[in-house]
C-alpha positions as CSV (number, residue, x, y, z in Angstrom):
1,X,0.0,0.0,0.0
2,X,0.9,3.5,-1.0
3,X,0.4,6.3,1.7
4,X,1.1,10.3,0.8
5,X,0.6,12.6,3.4
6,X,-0.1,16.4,3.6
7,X,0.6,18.2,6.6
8,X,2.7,21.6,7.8
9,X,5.0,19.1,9.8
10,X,6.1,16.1,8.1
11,X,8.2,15.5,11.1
12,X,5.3,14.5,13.0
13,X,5.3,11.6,10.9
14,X,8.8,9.5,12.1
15,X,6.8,7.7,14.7
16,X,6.4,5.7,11.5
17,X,9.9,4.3,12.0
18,X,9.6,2.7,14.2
19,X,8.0,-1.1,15.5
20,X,5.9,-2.8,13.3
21,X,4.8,0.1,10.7
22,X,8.9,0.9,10.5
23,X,9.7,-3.0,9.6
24,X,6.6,-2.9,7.0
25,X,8.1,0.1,5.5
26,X,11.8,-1.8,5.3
27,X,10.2,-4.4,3.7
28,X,8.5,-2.7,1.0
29,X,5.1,-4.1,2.4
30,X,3.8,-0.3,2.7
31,X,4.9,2.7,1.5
32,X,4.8,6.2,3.2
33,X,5.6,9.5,2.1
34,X,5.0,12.7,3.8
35,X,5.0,16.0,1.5
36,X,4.6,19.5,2.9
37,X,2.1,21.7,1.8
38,X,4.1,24.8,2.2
39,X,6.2,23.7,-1.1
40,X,3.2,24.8,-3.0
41,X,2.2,27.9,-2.0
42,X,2.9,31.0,-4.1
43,X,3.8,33.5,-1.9
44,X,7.4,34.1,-1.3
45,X,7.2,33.7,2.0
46,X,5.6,30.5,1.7
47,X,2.9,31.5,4.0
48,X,-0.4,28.8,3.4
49,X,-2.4,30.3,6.0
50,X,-4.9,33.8,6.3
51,X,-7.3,35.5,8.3
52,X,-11.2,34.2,7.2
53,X,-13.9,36.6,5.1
54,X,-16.3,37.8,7.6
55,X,-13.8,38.0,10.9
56,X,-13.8,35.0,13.8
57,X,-10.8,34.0,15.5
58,X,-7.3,32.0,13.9
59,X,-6.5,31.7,10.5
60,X,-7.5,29.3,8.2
61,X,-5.5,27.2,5.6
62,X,-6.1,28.4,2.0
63,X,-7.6,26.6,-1.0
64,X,-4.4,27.1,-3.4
65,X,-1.8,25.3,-1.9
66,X,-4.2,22.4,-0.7
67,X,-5.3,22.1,-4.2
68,X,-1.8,22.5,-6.2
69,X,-0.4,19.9,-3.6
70,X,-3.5,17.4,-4.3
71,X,-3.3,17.9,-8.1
72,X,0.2,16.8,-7.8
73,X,0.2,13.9,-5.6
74,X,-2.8,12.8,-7.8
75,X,0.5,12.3,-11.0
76,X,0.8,9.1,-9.1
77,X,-1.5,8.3,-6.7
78,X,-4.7,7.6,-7.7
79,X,-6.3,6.8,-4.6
80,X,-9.0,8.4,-2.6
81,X,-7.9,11.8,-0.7
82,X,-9.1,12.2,3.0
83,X,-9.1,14.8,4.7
84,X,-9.1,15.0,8.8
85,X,-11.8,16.7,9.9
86,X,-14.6,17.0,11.9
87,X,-17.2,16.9,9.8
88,X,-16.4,13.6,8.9
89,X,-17.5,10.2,9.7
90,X,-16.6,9.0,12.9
91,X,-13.3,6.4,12.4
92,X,-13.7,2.7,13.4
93,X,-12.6,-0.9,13.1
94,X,-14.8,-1.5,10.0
95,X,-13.6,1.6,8.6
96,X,-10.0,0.6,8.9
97,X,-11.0,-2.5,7.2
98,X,-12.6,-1.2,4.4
99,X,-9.5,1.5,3.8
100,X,-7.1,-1.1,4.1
101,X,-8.9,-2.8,1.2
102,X,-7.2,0.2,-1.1
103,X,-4.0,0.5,-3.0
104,X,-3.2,3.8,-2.5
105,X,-4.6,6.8,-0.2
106,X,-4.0,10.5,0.6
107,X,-4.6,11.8,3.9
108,X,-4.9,15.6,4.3
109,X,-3.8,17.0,8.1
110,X,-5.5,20.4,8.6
111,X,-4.6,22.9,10.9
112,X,-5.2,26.5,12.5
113,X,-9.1,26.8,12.4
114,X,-9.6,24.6,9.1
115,X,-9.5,25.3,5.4
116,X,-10.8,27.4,2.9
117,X,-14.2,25.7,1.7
118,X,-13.4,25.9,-1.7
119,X,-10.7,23.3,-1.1
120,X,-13.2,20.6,-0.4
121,X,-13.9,19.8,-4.0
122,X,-10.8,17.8,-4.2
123,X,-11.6,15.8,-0.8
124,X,-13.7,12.4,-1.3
125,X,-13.7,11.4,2.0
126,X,-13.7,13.2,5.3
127,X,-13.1,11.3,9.0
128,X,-13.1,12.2,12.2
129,X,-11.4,10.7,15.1
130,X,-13.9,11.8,17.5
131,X,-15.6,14.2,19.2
132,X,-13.1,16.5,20.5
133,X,-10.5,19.3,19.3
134,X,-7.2,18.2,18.4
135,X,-4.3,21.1,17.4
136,X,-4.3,19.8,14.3
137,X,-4.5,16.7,11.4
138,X,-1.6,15.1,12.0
139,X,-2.6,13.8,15.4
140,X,-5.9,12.2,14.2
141,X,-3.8,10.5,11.3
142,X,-1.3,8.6,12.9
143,X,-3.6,6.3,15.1
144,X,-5.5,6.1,11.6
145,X,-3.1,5.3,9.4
146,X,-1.7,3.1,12.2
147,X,-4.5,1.1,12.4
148,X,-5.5,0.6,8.5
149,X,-1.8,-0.5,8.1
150,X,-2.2,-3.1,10.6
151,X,-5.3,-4.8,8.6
152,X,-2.7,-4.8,5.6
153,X,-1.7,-8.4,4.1
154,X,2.0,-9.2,5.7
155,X,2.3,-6.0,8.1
156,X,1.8,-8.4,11.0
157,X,4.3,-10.9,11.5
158,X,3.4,-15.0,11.3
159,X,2.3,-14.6,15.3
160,X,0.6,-11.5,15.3
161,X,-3.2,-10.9,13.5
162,X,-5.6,-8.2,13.7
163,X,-8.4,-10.8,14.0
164,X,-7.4,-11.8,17.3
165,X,-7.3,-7.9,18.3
166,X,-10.1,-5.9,19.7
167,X,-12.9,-5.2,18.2
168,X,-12.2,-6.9,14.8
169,X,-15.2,-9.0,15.9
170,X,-16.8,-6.9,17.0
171,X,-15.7,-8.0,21.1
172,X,-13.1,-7.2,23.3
173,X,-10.3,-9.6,23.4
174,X,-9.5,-11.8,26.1
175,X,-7.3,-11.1,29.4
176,X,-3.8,-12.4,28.8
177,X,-1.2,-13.9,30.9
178,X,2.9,-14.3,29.8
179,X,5.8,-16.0,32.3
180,X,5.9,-16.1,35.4
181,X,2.9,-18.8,35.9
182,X,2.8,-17.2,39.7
183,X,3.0,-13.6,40.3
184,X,2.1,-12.0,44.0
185,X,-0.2,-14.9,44.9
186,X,-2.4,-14.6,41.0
187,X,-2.0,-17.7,39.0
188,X,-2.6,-18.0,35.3
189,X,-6.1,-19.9,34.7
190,X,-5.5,-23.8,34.5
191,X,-6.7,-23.7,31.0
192,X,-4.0,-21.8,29.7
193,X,-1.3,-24.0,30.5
194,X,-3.7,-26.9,30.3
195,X,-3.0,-27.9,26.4
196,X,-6.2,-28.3,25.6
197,X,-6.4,-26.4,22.2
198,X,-10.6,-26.6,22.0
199,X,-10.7,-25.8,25.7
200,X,-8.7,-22.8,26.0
201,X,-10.2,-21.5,22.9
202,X,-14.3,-21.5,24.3
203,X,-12.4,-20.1,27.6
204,X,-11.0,-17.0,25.3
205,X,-14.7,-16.5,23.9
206,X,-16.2,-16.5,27.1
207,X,-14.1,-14.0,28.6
208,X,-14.3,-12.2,25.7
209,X,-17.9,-11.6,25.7
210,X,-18.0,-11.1,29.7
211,X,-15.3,-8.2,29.2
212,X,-17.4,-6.9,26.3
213,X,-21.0,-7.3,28.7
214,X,-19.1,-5.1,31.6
215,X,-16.9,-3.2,29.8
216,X,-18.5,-2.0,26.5
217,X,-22.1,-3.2,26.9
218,X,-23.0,-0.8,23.6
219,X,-20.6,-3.7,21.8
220,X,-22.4,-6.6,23.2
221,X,-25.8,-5.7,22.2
222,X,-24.6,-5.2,18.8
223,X,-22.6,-8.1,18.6
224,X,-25.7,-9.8,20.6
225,X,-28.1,-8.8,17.6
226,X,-25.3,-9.7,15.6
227,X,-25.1,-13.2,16.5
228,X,-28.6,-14.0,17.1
């Protein structure tokens, strides 16, 4: 998969690096690229940001440079550009499913107070991480972008899957336990240790819907209606 991201501070973006995003990227599983949208601006000063038509408070980032920088990035990739924003859909698991379904994708970070309206003819997709105020784009994109990768084909290694994860159907996952068997008087459950493939697997789904009933009933009654 091919990712191009717009943003005022491509630095932001190194977290990518790093851990299991940073040996996908090694690999040439996923591809990443980060591209500023002050190299397209036309003022000398390479200002992208003014003061909006009818007064209010900030500034707001201006159509030109958002479109030149789209038109550009759209030479070579042809996937769908998304802009972070709150107007947009809220993001979930499903929706990182369906995103990591695409070959190629352009996220668009906004900042200040938002962007000139005329700019959203060249966004086909609009998300929101949630319903708060974040300083800008680029902190909404990185847990997104983090979690579509995951869902990619080969980003997880042989003994790590996204299906076992959270939420992927549509549960919590199940409490686990690593070495030492004993630790300040809590044992791990029998089960675990007991072998028994078929056993400790019914023992996982259990737990994982009595998490899910205490912990996120809204899940469970979907799941419930789900399943019924």
């Amino acid at each position: 998969m091919r990712i191009d991201i717009l943003t005022l501070f491509p630095e932001y973006f190194s977290v990518f690096d790093y851990s299991i995003i940073g040996r996908a990227r090694k690999n040439g599983i996923v591809s990443i690229n980060t591209v500023n949208i002050r190299d397209f601006t036309q003022d000398k000063h390479r200002k992208v940001d003014d003061y909006p038509y009818g007064g209010g408070a900030g500034m707001l980032l201006q159509a030109q440079p958002i479109a030149d920088s789209i038109k550009k990035l759209k030479e070579d990739n042809k996937g769908p550009v998304i802009f972070l924003g709150p107007r947009g859909e809220k993001f979930s698991n499903d929706l990182a499913l369906e995103l990591s379904k695409e070959k190629e994708l352009i996220f668009l970070c906004g900042h200040y107070e938002g962007i000139d309206e005329r700019a959203y003819k060249y966004i086909d997709r609009e998300i929101s991480l949630g319903d708060f105020v974040l300083t800008g784009g680029e902190s909404a994109a990185i847990p997104i972008i983090d979690a579509v990768l995951r869902m990619v084909s080969d980003v997880l290694g042989q003994d790590e899957s996204f299906m076992e994860e959270s939420f992927y159907n549509g549960l919590l996952e199940y409490p686990q336990y690593t070495r030492p068997e004993e630790y300040e008087g809590d044992k791990v459950p029998d089960v675990l240790i007991s072998g028994h493939h078929e056993n400790i697997k019914k023992w996982r789904k259990e737990m994982s819907l009595t998490i899910t009933r205490k912990h996120r009933p809204d899940l469970y009654r979907k799941w419930r209606k789900n399943n019924s």
